[in-house]
C-alpha positions in Angstrom: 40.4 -30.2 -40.0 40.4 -29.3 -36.7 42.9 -27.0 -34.8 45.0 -28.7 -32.5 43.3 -28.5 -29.0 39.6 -28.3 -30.4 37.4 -31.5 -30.6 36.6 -32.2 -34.8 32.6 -31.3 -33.4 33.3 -27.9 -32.2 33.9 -26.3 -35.2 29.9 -26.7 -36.1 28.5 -26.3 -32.5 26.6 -23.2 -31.9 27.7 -21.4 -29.0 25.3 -20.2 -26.6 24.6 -16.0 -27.5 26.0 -13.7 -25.0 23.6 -11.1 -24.0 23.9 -7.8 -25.7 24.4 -5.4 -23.4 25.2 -2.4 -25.5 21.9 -3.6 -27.2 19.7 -2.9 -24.2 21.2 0.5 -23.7 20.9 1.4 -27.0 17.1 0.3 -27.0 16.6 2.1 -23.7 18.5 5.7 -24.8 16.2 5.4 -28.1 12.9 5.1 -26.4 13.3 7.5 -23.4 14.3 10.1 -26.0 11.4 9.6 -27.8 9.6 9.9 -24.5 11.4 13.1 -23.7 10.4 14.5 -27.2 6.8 13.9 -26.6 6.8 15.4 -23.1 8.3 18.8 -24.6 5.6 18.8 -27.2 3.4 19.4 -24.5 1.4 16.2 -24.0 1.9 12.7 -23.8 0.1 10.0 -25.7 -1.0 6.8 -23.8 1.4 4.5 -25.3 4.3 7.4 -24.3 3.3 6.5 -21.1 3.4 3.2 -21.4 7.1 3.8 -23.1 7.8 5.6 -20.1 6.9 2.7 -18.0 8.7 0.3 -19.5 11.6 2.3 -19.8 12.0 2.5 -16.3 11.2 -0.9 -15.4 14.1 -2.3 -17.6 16.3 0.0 -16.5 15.7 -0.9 -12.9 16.6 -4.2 -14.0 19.6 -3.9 -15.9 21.0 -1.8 -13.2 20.7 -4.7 -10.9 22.0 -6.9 -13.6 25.2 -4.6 -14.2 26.0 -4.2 -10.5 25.7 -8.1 -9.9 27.8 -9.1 -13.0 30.7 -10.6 -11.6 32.1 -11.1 -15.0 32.5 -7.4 -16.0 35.5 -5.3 -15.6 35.0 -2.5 -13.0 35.3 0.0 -15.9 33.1 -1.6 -18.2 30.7 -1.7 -15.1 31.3 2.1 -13.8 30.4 3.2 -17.9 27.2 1.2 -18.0 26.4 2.6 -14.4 26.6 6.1 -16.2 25.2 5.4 -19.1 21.9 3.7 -16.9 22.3 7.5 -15.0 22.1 9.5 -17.7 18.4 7.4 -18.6 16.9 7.9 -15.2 18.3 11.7 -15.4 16.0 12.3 -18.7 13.4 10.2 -16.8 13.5 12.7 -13.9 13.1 15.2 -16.2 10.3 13.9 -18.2 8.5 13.3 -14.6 8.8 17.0 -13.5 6.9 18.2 -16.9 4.3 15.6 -16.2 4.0 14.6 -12.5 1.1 12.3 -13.4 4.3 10.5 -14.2 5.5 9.4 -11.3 2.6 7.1 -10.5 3.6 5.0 -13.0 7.0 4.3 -11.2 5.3 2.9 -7.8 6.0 -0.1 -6.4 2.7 -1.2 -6.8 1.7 0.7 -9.9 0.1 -1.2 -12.4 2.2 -3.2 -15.2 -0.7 -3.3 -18.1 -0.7 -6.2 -20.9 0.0 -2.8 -23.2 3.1 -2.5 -20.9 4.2 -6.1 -20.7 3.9 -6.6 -24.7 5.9 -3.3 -25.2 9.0 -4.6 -22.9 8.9 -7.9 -24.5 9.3 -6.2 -27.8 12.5 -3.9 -26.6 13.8 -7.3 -24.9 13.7 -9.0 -28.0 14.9 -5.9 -30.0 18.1 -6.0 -27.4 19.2 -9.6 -28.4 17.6 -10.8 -25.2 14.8 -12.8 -26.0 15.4 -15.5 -24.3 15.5 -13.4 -20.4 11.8 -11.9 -21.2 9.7 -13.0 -18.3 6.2 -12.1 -18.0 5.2 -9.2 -16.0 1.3 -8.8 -15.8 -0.1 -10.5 -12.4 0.2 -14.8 -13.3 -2.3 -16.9 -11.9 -1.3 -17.6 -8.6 -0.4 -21.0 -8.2 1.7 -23.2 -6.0 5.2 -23.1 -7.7 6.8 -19.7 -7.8 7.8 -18.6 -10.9 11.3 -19.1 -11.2 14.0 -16.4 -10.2 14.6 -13.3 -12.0 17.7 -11.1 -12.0 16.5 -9.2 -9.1 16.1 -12.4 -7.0 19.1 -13.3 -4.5 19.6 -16.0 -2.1 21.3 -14.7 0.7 24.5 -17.2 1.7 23.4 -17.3 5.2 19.9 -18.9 3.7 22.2 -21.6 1.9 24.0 -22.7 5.2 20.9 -23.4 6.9 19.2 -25.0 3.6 22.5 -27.1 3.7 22.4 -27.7 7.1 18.6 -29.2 7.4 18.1 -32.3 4.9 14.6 -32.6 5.9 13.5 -28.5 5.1 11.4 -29.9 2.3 8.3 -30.0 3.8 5.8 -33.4 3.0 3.2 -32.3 0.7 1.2 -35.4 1.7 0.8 -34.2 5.4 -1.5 -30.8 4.1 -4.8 -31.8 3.9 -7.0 -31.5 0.8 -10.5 -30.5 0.9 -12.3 -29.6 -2.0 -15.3 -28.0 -2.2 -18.3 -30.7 -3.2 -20.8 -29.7 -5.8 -23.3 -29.3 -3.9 -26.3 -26.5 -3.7 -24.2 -23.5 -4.5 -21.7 -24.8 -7.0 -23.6 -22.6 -9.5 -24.0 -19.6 -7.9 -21.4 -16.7 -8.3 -20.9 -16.0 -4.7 -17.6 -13.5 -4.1 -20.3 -10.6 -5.1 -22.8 -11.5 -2.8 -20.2 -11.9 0.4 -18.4 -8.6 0.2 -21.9 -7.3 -0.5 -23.5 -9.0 3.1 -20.9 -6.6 5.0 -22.8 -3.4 3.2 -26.4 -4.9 3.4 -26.2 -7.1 6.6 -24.6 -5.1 9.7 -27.5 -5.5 11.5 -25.9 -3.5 14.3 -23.5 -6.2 15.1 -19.4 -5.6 14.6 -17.1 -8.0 12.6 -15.6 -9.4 15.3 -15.2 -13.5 15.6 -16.2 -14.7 18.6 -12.9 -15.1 21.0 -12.1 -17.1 23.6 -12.0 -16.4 27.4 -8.4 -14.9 27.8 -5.6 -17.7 29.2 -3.0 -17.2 31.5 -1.0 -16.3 28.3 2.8 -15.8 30.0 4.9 -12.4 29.1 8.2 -11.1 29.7 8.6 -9.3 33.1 7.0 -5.8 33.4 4.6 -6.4 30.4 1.5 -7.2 30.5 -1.5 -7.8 27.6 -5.1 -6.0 27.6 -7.9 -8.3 27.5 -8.6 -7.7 24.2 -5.2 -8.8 23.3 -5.2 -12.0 25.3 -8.8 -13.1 23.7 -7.0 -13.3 20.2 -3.6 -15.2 22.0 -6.3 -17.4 23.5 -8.0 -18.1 20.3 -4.4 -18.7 18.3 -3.7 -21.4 21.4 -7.3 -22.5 20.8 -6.2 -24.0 17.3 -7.9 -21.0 14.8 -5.3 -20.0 12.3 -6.4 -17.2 10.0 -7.0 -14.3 11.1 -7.9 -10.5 10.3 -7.1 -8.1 13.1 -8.4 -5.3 12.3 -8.7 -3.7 15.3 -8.8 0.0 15.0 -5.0 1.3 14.9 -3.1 1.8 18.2 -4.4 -1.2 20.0 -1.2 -3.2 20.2 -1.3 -5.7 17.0 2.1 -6.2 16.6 2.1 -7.5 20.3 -0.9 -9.9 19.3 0.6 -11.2 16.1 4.1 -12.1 18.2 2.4 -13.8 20.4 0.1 -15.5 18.7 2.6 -17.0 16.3 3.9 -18.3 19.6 1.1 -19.6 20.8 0.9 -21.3 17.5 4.7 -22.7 17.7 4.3 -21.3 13.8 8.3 -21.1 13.4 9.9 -20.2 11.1 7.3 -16.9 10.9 7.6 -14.9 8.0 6.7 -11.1 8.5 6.2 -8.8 5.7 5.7 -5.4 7.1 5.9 -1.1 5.0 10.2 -0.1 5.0 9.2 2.5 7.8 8.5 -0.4 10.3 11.0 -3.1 10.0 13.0 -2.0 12.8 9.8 -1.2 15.4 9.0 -5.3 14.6 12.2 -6.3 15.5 11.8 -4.0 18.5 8.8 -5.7 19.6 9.6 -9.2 18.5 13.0 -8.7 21.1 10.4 -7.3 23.2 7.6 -10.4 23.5 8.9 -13.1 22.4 13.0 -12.6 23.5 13.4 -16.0 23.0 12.9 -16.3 19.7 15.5 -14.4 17.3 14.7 -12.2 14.9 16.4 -11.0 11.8 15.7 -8.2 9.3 16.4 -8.4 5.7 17.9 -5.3 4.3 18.7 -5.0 0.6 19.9 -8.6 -0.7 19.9 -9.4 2.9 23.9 -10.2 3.0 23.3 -9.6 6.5 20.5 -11.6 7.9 20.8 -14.5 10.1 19.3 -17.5 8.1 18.6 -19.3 11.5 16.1 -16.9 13.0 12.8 -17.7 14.0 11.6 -14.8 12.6 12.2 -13.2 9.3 10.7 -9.6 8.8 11.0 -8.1 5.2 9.3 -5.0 3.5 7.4 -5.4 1.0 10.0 -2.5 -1.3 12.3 -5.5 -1.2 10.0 -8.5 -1.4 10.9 -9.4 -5.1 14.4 -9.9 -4.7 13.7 -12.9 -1.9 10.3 -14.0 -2.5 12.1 -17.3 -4.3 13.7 -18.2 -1.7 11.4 -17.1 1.0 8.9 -19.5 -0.7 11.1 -22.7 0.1 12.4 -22.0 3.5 9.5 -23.8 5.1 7.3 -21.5 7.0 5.0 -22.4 9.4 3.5 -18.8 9.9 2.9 -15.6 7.9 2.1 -11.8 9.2 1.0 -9.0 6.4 1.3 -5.7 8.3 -0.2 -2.9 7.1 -2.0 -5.7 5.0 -4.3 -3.1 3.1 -0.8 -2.4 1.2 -2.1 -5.1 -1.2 -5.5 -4.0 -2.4 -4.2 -3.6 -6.3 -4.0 -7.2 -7.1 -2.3 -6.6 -10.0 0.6 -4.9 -8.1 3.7 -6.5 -7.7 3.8 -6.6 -3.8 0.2 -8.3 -4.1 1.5 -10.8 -6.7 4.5 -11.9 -4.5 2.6 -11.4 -1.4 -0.5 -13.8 -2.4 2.4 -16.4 -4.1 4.2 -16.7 -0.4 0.8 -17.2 0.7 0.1 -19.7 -2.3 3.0 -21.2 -1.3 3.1 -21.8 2.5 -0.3 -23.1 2.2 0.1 -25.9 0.0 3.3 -27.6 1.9 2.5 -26.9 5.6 -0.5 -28.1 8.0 -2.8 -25.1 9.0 -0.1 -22.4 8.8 -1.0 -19.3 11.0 -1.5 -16.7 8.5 -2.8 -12.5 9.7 -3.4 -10.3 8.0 -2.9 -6.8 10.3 -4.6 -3.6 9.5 -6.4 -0.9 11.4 -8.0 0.3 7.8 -9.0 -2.5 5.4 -11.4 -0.3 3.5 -10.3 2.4 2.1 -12.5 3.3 -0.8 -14.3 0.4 -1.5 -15.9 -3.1 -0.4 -13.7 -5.1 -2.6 -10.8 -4.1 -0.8 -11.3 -7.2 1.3 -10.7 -9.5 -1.9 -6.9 -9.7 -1.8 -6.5 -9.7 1.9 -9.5 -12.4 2.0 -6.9 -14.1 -0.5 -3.7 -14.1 1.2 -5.7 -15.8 4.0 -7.0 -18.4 2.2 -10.9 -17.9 2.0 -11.5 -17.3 -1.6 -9.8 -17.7 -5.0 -10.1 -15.0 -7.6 -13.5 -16.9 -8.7 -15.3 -18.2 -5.7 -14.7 -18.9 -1.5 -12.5 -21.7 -1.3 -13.3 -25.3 0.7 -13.8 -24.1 4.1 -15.7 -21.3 3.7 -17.7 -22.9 0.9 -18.7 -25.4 3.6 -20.0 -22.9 6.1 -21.9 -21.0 3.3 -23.6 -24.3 2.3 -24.3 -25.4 5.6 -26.5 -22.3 6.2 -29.1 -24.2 3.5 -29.5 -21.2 1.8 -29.1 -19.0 -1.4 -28.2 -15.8 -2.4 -32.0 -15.1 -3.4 -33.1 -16.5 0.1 -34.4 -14.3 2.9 -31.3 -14.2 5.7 -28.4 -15.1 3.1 -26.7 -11.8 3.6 -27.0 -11.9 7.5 -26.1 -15.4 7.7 -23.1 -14.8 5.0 -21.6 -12.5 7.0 -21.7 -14.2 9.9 -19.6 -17.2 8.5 -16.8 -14.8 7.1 -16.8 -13.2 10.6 -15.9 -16.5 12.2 -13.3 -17.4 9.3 -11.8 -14.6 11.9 -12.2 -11.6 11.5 -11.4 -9.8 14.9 -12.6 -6.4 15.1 -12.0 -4.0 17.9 -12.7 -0.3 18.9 -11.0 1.5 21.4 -14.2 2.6 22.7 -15.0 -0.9 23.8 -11.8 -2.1 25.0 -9.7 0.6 25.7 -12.1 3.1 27.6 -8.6 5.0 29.3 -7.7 6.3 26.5 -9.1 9.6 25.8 -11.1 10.9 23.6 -10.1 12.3 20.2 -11.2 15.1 18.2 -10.7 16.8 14.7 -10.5 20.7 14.4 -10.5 22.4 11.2 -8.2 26.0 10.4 -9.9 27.6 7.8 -7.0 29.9 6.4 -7.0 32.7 4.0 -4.7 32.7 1.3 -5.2 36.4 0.2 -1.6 36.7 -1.4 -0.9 36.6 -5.0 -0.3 33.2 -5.0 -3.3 32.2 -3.6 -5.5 34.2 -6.3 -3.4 32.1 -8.6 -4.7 29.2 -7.1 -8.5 30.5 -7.4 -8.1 31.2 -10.7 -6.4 27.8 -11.7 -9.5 26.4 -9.7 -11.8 28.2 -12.0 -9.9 27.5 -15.3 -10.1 23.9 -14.1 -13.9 24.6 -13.9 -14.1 26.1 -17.4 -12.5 23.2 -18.8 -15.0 20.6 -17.5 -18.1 22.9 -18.2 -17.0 23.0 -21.9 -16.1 19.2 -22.2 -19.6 18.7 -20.8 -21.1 21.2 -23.1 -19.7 19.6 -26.3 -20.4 16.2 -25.1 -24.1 17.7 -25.0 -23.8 19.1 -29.0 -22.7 15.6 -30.0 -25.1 13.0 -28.1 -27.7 11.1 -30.2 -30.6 13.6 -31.0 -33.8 13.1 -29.0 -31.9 12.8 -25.6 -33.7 15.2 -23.6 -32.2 15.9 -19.5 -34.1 18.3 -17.6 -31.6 20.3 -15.4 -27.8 18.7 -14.8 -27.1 15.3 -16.7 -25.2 13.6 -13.6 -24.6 10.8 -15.6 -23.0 12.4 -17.8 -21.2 15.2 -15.6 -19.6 11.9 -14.0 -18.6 10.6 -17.5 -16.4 14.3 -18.1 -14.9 13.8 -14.6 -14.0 10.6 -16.2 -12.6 11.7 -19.2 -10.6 14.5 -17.3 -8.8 12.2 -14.8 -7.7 9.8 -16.9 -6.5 12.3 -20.0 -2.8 13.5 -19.8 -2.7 16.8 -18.3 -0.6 18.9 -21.2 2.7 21.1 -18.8 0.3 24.1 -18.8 -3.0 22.3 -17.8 -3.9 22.1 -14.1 -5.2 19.4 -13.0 -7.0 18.8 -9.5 -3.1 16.9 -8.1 -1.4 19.3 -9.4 -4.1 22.3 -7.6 -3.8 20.5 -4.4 -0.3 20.3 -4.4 0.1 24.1 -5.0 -2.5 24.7 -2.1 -0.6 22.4 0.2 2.9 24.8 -0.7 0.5 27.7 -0.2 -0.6 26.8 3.2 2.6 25.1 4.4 3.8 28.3 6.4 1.2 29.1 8.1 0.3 25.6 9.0 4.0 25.9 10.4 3.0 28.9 12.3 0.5 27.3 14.3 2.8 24.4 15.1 4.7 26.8 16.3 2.4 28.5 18.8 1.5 25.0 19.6 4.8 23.8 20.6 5.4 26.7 22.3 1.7 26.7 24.5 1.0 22.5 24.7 4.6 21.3 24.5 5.2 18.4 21.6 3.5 18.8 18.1 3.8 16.3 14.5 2.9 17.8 11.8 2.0 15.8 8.9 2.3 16.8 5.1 2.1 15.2 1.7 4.9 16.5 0.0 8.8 17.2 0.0 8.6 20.7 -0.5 6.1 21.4 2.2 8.0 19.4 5.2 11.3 21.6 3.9 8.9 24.7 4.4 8.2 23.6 7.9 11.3 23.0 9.3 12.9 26.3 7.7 10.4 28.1 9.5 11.2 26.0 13.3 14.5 26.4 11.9 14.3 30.6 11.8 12.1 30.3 15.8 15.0 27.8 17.2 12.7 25.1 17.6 14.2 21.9 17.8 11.9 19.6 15.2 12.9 15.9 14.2 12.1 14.9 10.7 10.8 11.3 8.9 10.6 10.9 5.9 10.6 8.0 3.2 14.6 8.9 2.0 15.9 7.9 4.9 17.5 5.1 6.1 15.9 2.9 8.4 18.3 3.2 11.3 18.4 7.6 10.6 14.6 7.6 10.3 14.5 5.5 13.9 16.9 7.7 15.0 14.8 10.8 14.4 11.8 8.6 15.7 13.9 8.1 19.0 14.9 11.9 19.7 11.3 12.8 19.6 10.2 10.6 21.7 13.0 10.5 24.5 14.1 14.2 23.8 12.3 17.1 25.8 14.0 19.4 23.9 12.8 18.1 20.4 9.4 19.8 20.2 8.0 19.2 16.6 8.3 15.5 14.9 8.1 16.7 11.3 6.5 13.5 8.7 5.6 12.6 5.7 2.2 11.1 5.6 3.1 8.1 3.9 6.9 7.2 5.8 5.3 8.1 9.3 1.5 7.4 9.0 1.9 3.7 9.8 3.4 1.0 12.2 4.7 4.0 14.8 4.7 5.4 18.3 4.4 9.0 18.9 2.1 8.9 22.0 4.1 11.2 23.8 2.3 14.3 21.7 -1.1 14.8 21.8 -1.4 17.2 19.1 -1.3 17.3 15.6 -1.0 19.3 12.7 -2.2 18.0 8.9 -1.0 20.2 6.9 -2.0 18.8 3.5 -5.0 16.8 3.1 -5.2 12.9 2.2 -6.8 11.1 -0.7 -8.8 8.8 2.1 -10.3 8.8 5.3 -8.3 5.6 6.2 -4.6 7.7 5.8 -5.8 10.4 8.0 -6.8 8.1 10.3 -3.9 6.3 10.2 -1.5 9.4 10.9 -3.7 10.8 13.6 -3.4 7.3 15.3 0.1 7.7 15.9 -0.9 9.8 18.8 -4.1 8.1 19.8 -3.1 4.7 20.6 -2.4 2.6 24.0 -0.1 4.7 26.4 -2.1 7.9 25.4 -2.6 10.2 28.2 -4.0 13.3 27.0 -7.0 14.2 24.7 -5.8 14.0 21.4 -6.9 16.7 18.9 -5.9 16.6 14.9 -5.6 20.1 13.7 -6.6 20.4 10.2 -5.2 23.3 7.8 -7.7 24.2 5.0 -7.4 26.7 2.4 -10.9 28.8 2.6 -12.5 29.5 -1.5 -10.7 26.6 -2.5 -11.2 23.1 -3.6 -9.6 22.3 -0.3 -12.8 22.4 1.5 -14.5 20.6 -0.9 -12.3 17.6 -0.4 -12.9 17.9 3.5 -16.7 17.5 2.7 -15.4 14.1 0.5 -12.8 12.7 3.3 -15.2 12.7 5.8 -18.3 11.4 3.9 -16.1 8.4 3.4 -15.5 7.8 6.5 -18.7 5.9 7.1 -17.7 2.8 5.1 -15.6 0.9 8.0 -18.3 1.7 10.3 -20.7 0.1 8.1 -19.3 -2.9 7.3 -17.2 -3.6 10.4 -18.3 -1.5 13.5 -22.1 -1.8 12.5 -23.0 1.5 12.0 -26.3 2.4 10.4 -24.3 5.2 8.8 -25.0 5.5 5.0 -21.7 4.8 2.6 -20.9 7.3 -0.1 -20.0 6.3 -3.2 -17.0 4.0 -3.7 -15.5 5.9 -6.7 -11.9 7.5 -6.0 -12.2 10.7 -4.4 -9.8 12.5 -7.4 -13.1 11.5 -9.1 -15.6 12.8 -6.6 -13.8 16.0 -6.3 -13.6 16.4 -10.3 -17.4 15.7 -10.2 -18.5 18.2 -7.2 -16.3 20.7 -9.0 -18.6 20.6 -12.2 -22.1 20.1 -10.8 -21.3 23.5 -8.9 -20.4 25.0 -12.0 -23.2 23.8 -13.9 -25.3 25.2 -10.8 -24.5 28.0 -10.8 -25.0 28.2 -14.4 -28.3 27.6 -14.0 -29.0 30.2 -10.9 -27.6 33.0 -13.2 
């Protein structure tokens, strides 16, 4: 019978399961123990790594979860807080044994099948079955997958949702044009397309052709270069995807506001790097005051769901794209837009969904894609951006562009396809400027290298590390000789195979006493960082305002000790700060006479900002790529320039640093090719951690052989 107050069926009826939470924390403390064990036994397997992964993923999650339980006592919630802590303190930890490591907690690092299996498993060991959602890249597709805990919908979002009945755009309206199967329905194409802009320069940019310039109208006291008012013209003109990638410090922010206007593409949607949001909010006030603009911050509790224009970064872009994806843009701009490249990042994933998204329920949207690098290592870094616009699926060029390829009447194996390719992706619109061409007052720039001795204890340290590093790959090689199938006879070096052991040594787990060539080059970067902070010194002190650029924490801290210790005034940006102290800091060097030195992190300041009123600079540490140098040194050089520009960089003489120099700027040659065109021959696409693992042994091997 049934007690009084109960209905006689609720006795039987399964209630749903509360989730477990003390299960997920006791999954989580289990497996990052187990990671900490293997990290102390001196080297961590693969699937450790993966463990690692996953560990930090979930416990991302669950943090977010905890904090946003309304449910849960404020004890309750302040213990699981610690208990979530003490994970990410032994994660830390684990991290600083291996710092391979911390590539693996990225936003856009890599989330393998390996890694998505493992966290289903954990899930499901939690009690929580029923919450796992995939997260290896989905096929993109027009319905965004639904919310996760992360995701929030911002109340001010709501009101306006509420307040517009008719927000749900008509599907109907978009038009549909499929592809017929015609003459190339057969033919695998993608290769062949990013191959024309290797094979088929001819000489000729990548630039669409452009309009003659309109009376395009601007607020009082600014005015648009020509260049800029060809690509307003062309957005007025009806075109609505483009690629600017003019060469940085050109004004694209300026051309992307305005165009959008131009457009009437309202609401705009503009995903831009965390160390820009408030500079596009700046320039949207700026060009187009008439249309508000609002910046999403965190859960974006703050936001004005009303704006015009929305600008997000892409750190944050999980927790909104949801609802992002149903507010009914007319417009998107990707900023920075090589940011994307990994397509099986996250920020891709969401990036090419809003894309998906805004597509398939609104008329010609305007979408740009902004970036003054969109190579960095490699031809196929056009394929996600080419995405996001709308040109090509994963498999093959989508309806418009398939049109234009067939109404060339030719094949890949015909005479003039790879000219004639290239053309038609051009005019998809690409727009492709040099400041050469359409900037000719701003002056020249210039890179200087500072060979510098390190003849200190540390610095034979570092030698000898070098030539350990050497050792290593010389006896990897000549094992991998003893054990190849007999009869395999290689007169001299086996470059196949020397590229196969520079392989293998990248991709293994460095054990806590291995060095590795990240670990080297982060040494030499501490090694050099006071004399490179010497010289900014003597600069500030001769040529008046200096940035120095470095990699790493630990080097910028060097730095501004030593300014610190010669009472120079220095203003630093890095990526821990807020956005409003790191704008700030932005601010005082720029309006400040007194601040001489704007100290910054490569990856916080080397994009989306204005530091014009120096004209030298100091890089400290070396990038990975041509395309970040550039970007940092760009900073300086760009429209409001006045003074020769010239890029200082520090290199550590007998050391692999020079043999990375050699790398950097023999990859500088693959923009040129494919979008300036430059007869200048492209080095390998491989990474350059690669290259420089490679050069390293065939030097050794060399020298072998000469002795």
């Amino acid at each position: 019978m049934a007690k009084r107050g109960q209905s006689p069926s609720s006795t039987t009826r399964t209630s749903p399961r509360r989730v477990r939470n003390d299960g997920i924390m006791s999954v989580l403390a289990r497996a990052v123990r187990e990671v900490e064990a293997g990290a102390q036994r001196g080297r961590l397997t693969p699937s450790a790594r993966t463990k690692f992964q996953v560990v930090a993923l979930l416990a991302r999650e669950e943090r977010l979860r905890v904090k946003a339980d309304a449910t849960s006592t404020e004890s309750h919630r302040a213990e699981q807080l610690k208990r979530l802590d003490g994970i990410g303190t032994i994660l830390a930890q684990t991290a600083a044994r291996d710092t391979s490591l911390l590539s693996l907690l990225a936003e856009d690092s890599e989330v393998t099948d390996a890694a998505t299996i493992l966290k289903s498993d954990m899930m499901r060991a939690a009690g929580r079955e029923e919450e796992v959602k995939p997260t290896a890249a989905p096929p993109v597709s027009t319905t965004i997958a639904p919310a996760s805990e992360r995701q929030v919908v911002p109340k001010s979002v709501v009101a306006r949702q509420l307040a517009n009945p008719f927000l749900t755009p008509d599907f109907a309206a978009v038009e549909r044009r499929e592809p017929q199967s015609r003459r190339l329905a057969t033919w695998e194409l993608l290769g062949p397309l990013f191959s024309s802009f290797e094979r088929a320069a001819g000489g000729s940019s990548a630039c669409m052709t452009l309009p003659e310039p309109a009376d395009t109208k601007v607020p009082k006291g600014l005015t648009l270069m020509r260049h800029q008012a060809e690509l307003v013209a062309a957005a007025e003109d009806g075109h609505r995807t483009f690629l600017l990638a003019d060469e940085p410090g050109l004004g694209k922010t300026a051309e992307a506001l305005l165009a959008a206007q131009a457009a009437n593409a309202y609401p705009l949607l503009v995903v831009v790097p965390n160390v820009v949001k408030t500079n596009w909010a700046r320039e949207a006030e700026l060009w187009t005051p008439g249309r508000p603009a609002t910046v999403i911050h965190g859960n974006g509790d703050a936001i004005d769901g009303f704006a015009d224009i929305v600008i997000v970064n892409y750190e944050v872009l999980d927790r909104h794209v949801g609802w992002l994806g149903d507010l009914g843009f007319r417009g998107m701009v990707l900023d920075e837009a090589h940011f994307i490249k990994n397509k099986k990042s996250q920020r891709s994933q969401h990036v090419l969904q809003l894309s998906e998204r805004i597509r398939a329920r609104t008329p010609r949207p305007l979408l740009m894609a902004l970036t003054g690098t969109p190579l960095i290592n490699d031809i196929d870094d056009f394929r996600a951006i080419w995405q996001f616009l709308g040109w090509i699926d994963d498999k093959k060029p989508l309806a418009e562009l398939m049109h234009s390829l067939e109404d060339t009447g030719l094949t890949p194996v015909d005479n003039g396809f790879y000219s004639a390719a290239r053309g038609r992706v051009i005019e998809m619109g690409i727009v492709r400027r040099r400041k050469v061409d359409v900037a000719s007052d701003i002056p020249a720039r210039r890179i200087a290298d500072l060979p510098v001795e390190l003849d200190d204890e540390v610095g034979r340290s570092i030698r000898e590390a070098e030539r350990e590093l050497a050792r290593r790959l010389v006896s990897r090689y000549d094992k991998a000789l003893e054990t190849r199938s007999a009869g395999v006879v290689v007169d001299g070096i086996d470059h196949e195979l020397v590229r196969r052991v520079a392989t293998w040594e990248r991709e293994d787990s460095s054990s806590k006493t291995d060095e590795n060539v990240f670990s080297m080059m982060r040494r030499i970067g501490q090694a050099k960082a006071g004399l490179a902070a010497d010289y900014t010194a003597q600069l500030a002190h001769s040529v008046g305002k200096v940035v120095f650029f470095a990699k790493h924490v630990d080097v910028m801290d060097t730095a501004e000790e030593t300014f610190k210790a010669r009472g120079i005034r220095y203003a630093s940006i890095r990526g821990d700060q807020t956005t409003a102290v790191r704008q700030r800091n932005i601010d005082a060097f720029v309006d400040d006479p007194e601040v001489a030195v704007a100290v910054c992190s490569l990856t916080a300041a080397g994009v989306g900002i204005n530091l014009q009123v120096a004209s030298n600079i100091v890089l400290a540490e070396l990038s990975w790529t041509d395309a970040e140098q550039t970007q940092a040194i760009d900073r300086v050089h760009r429209i409001g320039q006045a003074e020769p520009v010239t890029a200082w960089r520090i290199i550590a003489s007998q050391t692999i640093d020079t043999k990375i120099v050699e790398l950097i700027d023999s990859k500088a040659g693959l923009a040129a090719r494919a979008l300036d065109g430059s007869d200048e021959e492209i080095a390998s696409s491989s990474d350059m951690q690669l290259e420089a693992l490679v050069l390293l042994l065939t030097e050794a091997l060399g020298e072998r052989i000469a002795d």
